[in-house]
C-alpha positions in Angstrom: -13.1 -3.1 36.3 -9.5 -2.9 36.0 -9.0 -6.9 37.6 -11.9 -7.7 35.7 -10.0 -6.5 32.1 -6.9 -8.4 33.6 -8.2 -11.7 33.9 -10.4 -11.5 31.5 -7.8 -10.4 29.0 -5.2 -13.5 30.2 -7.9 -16.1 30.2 -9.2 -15.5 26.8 -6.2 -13.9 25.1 -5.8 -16.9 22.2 -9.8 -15.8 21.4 -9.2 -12.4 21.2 -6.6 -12.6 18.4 -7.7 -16.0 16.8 -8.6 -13.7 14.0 -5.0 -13.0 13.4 -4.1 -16.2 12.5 -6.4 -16.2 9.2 -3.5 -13.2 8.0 -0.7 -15.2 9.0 -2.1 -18.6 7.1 -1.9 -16.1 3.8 1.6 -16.4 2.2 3.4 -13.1 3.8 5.2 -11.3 0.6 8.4 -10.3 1.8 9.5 -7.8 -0.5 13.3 -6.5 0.8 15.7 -8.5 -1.3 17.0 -11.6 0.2 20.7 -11.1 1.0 23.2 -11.1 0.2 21.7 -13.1 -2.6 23.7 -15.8 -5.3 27.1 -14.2 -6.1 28.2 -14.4 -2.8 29.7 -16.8 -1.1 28.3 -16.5 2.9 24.3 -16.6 1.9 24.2 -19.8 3.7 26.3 -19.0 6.5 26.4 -15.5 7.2 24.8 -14.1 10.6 22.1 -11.3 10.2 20.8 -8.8 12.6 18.4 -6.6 12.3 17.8 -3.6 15.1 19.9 -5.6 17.3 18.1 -9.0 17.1 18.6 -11.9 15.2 17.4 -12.0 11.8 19.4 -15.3 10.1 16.9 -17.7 10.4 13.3 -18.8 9.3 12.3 -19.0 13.0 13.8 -15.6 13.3 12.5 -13.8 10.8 8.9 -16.0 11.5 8.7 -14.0 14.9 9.5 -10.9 13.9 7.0 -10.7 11.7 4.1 -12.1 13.7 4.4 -10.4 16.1 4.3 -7.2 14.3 1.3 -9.2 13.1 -0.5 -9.0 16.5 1.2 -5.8 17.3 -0.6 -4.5 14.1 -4.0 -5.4 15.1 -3.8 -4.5 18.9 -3.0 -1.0 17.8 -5.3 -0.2 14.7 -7.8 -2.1 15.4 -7.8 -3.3 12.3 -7.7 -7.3 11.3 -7.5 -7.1 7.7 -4.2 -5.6 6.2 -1.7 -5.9 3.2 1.7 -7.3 3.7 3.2 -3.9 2.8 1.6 -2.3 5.7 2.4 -5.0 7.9 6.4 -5.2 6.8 6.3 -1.2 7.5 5.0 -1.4 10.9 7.0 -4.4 11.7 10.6 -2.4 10.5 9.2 1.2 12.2 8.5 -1.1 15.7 12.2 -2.9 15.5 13.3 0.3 15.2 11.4 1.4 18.1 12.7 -1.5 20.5 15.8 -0.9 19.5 15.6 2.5 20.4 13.7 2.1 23.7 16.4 -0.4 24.8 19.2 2.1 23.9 17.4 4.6 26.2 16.8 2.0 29.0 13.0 1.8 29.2 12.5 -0.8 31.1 9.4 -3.6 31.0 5.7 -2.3 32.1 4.1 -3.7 35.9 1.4 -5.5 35.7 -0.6 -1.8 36.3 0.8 -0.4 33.4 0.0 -3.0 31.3 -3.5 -2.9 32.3 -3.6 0.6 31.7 -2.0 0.4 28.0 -5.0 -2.3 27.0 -7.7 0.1 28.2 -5.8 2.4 25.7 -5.9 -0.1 22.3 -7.5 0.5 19.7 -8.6 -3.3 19.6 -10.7 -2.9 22.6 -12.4 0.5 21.4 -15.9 1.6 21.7 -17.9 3.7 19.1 -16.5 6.9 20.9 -13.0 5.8 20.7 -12.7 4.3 24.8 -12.2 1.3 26.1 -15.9 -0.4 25.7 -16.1 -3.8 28.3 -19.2 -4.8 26.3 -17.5 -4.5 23.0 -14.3 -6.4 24.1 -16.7 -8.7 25.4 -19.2 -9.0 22.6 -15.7 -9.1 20.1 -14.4 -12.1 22.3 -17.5 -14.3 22.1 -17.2 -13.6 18.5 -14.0 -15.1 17.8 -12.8 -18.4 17.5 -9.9 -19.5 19.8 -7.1 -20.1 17.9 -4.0 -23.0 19.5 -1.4 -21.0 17.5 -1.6 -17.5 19.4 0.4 -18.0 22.5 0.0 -16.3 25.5 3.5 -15.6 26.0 3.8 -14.1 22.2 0.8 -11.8 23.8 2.6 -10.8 27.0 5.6 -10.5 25.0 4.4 -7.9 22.4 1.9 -5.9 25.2 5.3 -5.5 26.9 7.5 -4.3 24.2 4.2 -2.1 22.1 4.2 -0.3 26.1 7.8 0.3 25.9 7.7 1.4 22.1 4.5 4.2 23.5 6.8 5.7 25.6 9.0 6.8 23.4 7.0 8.4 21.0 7.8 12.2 22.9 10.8 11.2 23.1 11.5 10.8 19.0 8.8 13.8 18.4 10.1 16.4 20.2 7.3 18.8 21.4 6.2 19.7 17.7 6.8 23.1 17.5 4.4 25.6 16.0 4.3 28.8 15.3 1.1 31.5 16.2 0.6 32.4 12.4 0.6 28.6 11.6 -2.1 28.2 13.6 -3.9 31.2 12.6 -3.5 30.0 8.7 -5.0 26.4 9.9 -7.5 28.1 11.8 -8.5 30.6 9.3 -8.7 27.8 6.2 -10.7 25.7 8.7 -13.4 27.9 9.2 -13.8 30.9 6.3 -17.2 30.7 5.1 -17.6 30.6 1.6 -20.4 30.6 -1.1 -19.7 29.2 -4.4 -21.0 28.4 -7.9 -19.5 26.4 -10.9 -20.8 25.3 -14.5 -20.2 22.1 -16.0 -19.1 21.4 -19.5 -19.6 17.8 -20.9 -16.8 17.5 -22.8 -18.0 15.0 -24.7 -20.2 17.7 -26.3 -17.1 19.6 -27.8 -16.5 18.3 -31.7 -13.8 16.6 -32.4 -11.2 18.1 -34.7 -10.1 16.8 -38.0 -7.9 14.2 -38.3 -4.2 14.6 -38.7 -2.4 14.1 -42.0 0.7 12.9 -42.5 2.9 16.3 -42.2 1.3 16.7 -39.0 2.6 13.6 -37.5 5.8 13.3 -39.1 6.3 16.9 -37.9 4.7 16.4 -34.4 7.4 13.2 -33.8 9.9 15.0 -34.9 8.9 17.5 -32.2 8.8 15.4 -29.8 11.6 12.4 -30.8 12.3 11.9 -26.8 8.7 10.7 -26.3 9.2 7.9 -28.3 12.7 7.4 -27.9 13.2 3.1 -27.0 14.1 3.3 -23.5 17.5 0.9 -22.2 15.6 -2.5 -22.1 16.8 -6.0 -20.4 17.4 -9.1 -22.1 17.0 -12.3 -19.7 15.8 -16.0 -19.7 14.4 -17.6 -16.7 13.4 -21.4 -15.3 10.0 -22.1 -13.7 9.3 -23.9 -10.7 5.5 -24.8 -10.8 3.7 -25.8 -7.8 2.2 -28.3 -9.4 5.0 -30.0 -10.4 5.5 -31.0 -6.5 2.0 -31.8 -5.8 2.3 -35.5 -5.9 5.2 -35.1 -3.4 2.7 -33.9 -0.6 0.5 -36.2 1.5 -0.5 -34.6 4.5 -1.1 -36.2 7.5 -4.6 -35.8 9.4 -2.9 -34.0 12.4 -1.6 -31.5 9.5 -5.4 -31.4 7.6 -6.6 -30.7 11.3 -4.3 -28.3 11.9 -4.8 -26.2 8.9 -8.4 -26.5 9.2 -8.9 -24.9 12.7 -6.3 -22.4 11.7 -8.2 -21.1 8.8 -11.7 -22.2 9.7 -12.8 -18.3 8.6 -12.3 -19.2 5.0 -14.7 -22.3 5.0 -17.3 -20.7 6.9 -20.0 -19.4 4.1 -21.0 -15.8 4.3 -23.9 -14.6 6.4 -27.1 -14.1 4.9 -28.4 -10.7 4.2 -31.3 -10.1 6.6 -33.7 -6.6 6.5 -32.6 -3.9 7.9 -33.2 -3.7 11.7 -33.4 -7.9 12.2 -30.5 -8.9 14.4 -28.1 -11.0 12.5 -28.0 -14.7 12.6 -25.8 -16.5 14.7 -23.3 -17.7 12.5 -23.0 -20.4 10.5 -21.0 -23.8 12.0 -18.9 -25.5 9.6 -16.8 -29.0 10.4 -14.1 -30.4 8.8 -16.1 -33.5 7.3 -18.3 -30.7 5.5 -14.8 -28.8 4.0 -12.5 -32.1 4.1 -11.6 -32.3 0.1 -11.0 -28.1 -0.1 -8.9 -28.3 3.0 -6.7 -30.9 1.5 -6.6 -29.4 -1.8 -5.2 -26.3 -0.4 -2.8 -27.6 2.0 -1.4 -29.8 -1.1 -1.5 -26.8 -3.0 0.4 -24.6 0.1 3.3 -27.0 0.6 3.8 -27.5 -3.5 4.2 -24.3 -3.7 7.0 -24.1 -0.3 8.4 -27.0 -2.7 8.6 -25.1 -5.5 10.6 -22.1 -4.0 12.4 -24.3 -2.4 13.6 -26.0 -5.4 14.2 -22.8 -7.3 16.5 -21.8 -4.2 18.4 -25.1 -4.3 18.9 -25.0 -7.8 19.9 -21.0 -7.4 22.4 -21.8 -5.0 24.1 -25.1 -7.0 24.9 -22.8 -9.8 26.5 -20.4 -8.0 28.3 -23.4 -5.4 29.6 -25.1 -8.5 30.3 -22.1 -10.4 28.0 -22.9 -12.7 27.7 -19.3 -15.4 24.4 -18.9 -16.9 24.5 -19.7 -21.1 27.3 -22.1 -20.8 27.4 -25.7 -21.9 27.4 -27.0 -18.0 24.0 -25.0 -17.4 22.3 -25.8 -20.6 23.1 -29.5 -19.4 21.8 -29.0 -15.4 18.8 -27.7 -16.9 17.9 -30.5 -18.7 19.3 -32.8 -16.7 16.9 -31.0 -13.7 13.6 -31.5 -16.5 13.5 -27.7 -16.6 12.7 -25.2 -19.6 14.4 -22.2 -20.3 12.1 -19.5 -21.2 13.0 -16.5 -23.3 11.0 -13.2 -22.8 11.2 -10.4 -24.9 13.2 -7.7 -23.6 11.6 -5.2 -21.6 12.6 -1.8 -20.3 12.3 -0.7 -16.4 9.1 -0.9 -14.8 7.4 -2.9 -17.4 6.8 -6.5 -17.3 7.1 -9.0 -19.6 4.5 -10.7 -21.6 3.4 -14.5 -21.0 5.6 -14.6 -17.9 3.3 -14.7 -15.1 5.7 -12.2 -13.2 4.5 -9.5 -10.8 6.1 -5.9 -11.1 8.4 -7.0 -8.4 9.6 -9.8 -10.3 10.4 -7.9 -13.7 12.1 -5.4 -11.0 14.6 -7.6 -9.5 15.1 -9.1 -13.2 15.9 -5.6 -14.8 18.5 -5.2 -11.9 20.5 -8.6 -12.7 23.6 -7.7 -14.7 27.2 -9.0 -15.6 28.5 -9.0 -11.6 25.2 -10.4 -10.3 23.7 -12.6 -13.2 21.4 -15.0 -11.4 18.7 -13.7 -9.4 17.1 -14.8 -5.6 14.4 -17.2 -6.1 11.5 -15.2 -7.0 7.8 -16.3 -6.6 4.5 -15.0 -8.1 0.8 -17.5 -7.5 2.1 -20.8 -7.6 5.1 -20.6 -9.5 8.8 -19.9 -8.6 11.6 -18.5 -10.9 15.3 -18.2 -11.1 16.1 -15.3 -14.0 19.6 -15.3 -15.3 21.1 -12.1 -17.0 21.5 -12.1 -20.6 22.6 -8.3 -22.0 21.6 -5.4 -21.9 19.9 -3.3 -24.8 21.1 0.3 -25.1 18.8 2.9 -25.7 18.1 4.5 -29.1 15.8 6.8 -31.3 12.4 5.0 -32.7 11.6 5.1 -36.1 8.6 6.7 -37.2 6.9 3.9 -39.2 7.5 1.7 -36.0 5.7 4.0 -33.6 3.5 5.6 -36.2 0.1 4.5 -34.4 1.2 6.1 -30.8 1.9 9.6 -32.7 -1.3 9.4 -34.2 -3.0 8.8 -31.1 -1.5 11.3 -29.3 -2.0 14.2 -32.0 -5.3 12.8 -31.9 -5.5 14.0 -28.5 -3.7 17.1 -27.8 -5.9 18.6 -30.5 -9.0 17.3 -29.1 -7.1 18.5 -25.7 -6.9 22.0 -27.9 -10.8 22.0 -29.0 -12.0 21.5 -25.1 -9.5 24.2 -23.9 -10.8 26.5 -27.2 -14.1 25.9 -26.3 -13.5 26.3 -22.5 -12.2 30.1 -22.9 -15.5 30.6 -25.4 -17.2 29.8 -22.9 -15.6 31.5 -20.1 -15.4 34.8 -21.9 -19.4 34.5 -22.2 -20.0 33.8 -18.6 -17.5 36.5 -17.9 -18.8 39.0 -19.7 -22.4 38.3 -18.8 -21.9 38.4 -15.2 -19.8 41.6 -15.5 -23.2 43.3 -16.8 -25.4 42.2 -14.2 -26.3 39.0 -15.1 -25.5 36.2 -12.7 -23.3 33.5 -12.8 -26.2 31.2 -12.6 -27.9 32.4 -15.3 -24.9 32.9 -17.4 -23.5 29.8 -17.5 -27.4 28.4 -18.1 -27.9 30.8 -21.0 -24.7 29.0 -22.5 -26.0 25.7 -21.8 -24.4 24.4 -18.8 -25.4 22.5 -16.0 -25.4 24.6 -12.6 -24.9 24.2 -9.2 -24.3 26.2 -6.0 -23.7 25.9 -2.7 -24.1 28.8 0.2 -22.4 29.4 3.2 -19.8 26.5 4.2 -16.9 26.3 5.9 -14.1 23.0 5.3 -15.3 21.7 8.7 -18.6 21.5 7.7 -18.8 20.8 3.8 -22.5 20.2 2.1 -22.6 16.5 1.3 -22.5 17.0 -2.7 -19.8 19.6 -2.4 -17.6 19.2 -5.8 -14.0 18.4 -3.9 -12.2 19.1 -7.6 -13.7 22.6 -6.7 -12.3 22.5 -3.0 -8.5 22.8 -4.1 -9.2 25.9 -6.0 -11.1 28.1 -3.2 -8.4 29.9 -2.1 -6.7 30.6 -5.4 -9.7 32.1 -7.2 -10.8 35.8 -6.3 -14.2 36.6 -5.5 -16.3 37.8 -7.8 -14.3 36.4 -11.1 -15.1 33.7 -13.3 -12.4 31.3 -13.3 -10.7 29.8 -16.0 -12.0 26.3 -17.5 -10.0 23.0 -15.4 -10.8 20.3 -17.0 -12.2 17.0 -14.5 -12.2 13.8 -16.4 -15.2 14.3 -18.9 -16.2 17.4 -17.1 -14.8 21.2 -18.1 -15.6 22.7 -14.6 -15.9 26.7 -14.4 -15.9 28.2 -10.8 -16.7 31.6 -9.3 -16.3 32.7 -5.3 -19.5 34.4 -5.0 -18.0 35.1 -0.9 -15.7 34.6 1.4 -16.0 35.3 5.0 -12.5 35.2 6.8 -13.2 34.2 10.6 -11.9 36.7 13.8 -9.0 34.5 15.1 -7.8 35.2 18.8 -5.1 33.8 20.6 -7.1 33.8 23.8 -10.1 31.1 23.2 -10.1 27.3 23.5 -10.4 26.9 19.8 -7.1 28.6 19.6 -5.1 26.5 21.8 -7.0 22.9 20.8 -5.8 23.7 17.2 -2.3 24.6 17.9 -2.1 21.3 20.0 -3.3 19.1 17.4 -0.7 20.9 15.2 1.8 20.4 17.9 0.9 16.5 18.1 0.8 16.4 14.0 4.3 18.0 13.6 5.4 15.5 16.9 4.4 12.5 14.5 5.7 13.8 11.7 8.8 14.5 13.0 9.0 10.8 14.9 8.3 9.0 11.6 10.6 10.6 9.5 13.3 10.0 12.0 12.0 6.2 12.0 11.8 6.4 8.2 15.7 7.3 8.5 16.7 4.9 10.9 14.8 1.5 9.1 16.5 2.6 5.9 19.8 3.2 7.1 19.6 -0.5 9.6 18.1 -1.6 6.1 21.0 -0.5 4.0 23.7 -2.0 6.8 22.3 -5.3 7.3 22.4 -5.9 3.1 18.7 -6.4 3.8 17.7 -3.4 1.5 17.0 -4.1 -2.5 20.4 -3.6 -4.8 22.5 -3.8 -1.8 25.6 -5.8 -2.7 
């Protein structure tokens, strides 16, 4: 079995993670700052590392990624992912290597390597183990892709072994102590029997409406609510994609190319078959079927490399030429480039501007641009490219009441329709409470009052009923038993709770149970303890490489 796995896994290793390449095809988002960004005279020239390896170039920074990329999938099994997780796992792994090469590990036999891909979660079964049929059944299923390498495969095997063992090693043996596990142990399995009544809220009627002394006395309760926060005032030139599309005429190698690459996204969905009926094989698609929607999006993929790389040209020749942003010589090199300078309103931290087009991240880097670093990195978002230059920036100040007068009314509106639900919730309470404390039970109470009911008997956290309440679940141990609980409020729901019983479990040292939870506590805190140190380590490489966002 173990040859088998071994040749196998060389002689079909581009199948195996053909899938990746359909991630890698999407745009990856890389989200540190670029550095060390216009103002600075060595963007162009400076040498970068990163965890020891070189991190300068496209090719560089192109490897580091996709392998992280492969690295990624052989170790969740997972082949669909965000670019956040995958810049997260690819920092935490350099890290990692870095680490293991401090501490000498050296590379994995042949054996070992073997061993590790019986481990992956890749190559899992539905109990977790290595499953021949599924790798098998998973290989046949995938198309092989010319862009996966074996040697990028070998290579990342090799370092992921390395990086495995010296997770212990970071962890430290997760210490634990006895009443920790006890606490786990005895939260995991109390019994308990519980009730609640449900409130529609909606139900509740709605207070009067607020007159004028109300608000004008709320806002002047509450001036720093509505107090104009420090706001940024910038202007910005866009670089559309389409602008560069007439530029672009690929090649049939390149049409080829992109088409076997991404031949996922032009294959039509499945068809939904009854349940039981094995699925059909699926569907074949050629290029001559796809042709004109491959070329349109590998015209619309190098516009828009194009247009960012445009906006960094034109970036950098402002700051080469010394070129300040507002001045007569940059009102004429925008022209002069056919470009429009936009003006959006102001905006304050963490909002984004209207009619922009800008993503979060965007209006983020543009609210941090000031006097010392007025023209921003090239900055992308869809198809479009931007370059924002600083402007000034807005102080903050009081509001005046006539400006802001609708969002006082609105939320007077609501804390006193916040106060009528919480009125009515202790009404209500008070009833159940009362009625339960003379025999009557909670059941019947809180139907009596008009309240929808439900119970559940006899369940312990490992083994909840499968319409358990979980806004109920937080509250267990917090609520004695017997007593009706106060009104929390869910959404549209005011939820009332009562422990009818709790059944603490007998917890010895001595039995299996015992000793397989203070493990898995022991393993938990190891983790814990390894990624925060990673955490610590990424930031600080981060932080020293100029890498990290506002590092100048």
């Amino acid at each position: 079995m173990i040859s088998w796995l071994q040749t196998t896994f060389q002689k079909h290793i581009k199948v195996v993670l053909g899938i990746l390449l359909i991630a890698v095809i999407v745009p990856f988002v890389f989200t540190i700052g670029a550095a060390p960004g216009i103002g600075q005279g060595d963007r162009k020239v400076k040498s970068i590392e990163l965890f020891g390896r070189p991190f300068s170039s496209e090719v560089d920074r192109e490897t580091f990624f996709a392998d992280a990329q492969v690295s990624y999938y052989l170790t969740s099994g997972q082949p669909y992912y965000d670019s956040n997780q995958i810049q997260m796992h690819a920092f935490s792994r350099g890290a990692s290597l870095q680490i293991a090469e401090r501490l000498g590990i050296p590379a994995p036999t042949g054996d070992q390597v073997t061993d590790y891909i019986r481990t992956l979660p890749a190559f899992a079964g539905q109990d977790g183990t290595f499953d021949a049929d599924a790798y098998a059944r998973f290989r046949d299923d995938i198309a092989g892709n010319p862009e996966i390498s074996q040697a990028r495969i070998a290579r990342v095997l090799a370092q992921d072994w390395r990086i495995s063992q010296i997770g212990k090693l970071l962890g430290g043996p997760g210490y634990v102590l006895r009443n920790e596990v006890e606490q786990g142990l005895a939260r995991a399995d109390t019994r308990w029997s519980v009730a609640t009544a449900t409130l529609d809220v909606s139900t509740v009627p709605a207070p009067a409406a607020p007159d004028e002394a109300e608000l004008k006395a709320w806002f002047d309760a509450n001036a720093a609510r509505y107090r104009i926060p420090e706001r940024a005032k910038v202007s910005f030139v866009r670089f559309s994609a389409e602008r560069y599309a007439d530029r672009v005429s690929p090649t049939d190698d390149e049409i080829v190319r992109y088409f076997e690459q991404n031949k996922a996204r032009y294959t039509p969905p499945a068809p939904t078959v009854a349940e039981g009926e094995p699925p059909p094989p699926p569907a074949e698609v050629t290029l001559g079927d796809v042709r004109e929607r491959v070329v349109q999006d590998v015209v619309a993929a190098r516009s828009r490399t194009l247009a960012e790389k445009a906006a960094a040209d034109f970036a950098y020749m402002l700051f080469d030429e010394k070129i300040a942003p507002g001045s007569e010589p940059f009102q004429a090199v925008v022209s002069g480039a056919g470009l429009r300078l936009e003006s959006p309103q102001p905006f304050a931290a963490g909002q984004v501007p209207p009619g922009t087009g800008w993503t979060p991240q965007i209006s983020s880097e543009a609210f941090r641009l000031n006097e010392r670093r007025p023209v921003s990195d090239p900055l992308t978002a869809g198809n479009d490219a931007f370059v924002v230059f600083f402007e000034e920036r807005i102080p903050a100040s009081d509001a005046d009441f006539f400006a802001v007068r609708d969002r006082v009314l609105a939320d007077v509106t609501a804390n006193k329709r916040n106060e009528a639900v919480t009125a009515r919730g202790r009404e209500l309470t008070s009833t159940i409470a009362a009625a339960v404390k003379s025999g009557t039970s909670f059941v019947e109470a809180a139907k009596a009052a008009g309240l929808e009911t439900n119970q559940w008997e006899d369940f312990s956290l490992r083994d909840l009923p499968e319409d358990i309440d979980y806004g109920v679940l937080g509250r267990l141990e917090e609520l004695p038993v017997a007593e009706v609980s106060p009104m929390a409020v869910q959404g549209n729901r005011g939820v009332i709770t009562i422990v009818i019983s709790r059944k603490a479990p007998e917890i010895s040292a001595e039995t299996a149970a015992f000793e397989e939870a203070r493990t898995a506590m022991m393993q938990q805190g190891a983790m814990m303890t390894s990624q925060g140190l990673l955490g610590q380590i990424v930031r600080d490489e981060l932080d020293r490489s100029g890498l990290a966002r506002g590092s100048e």
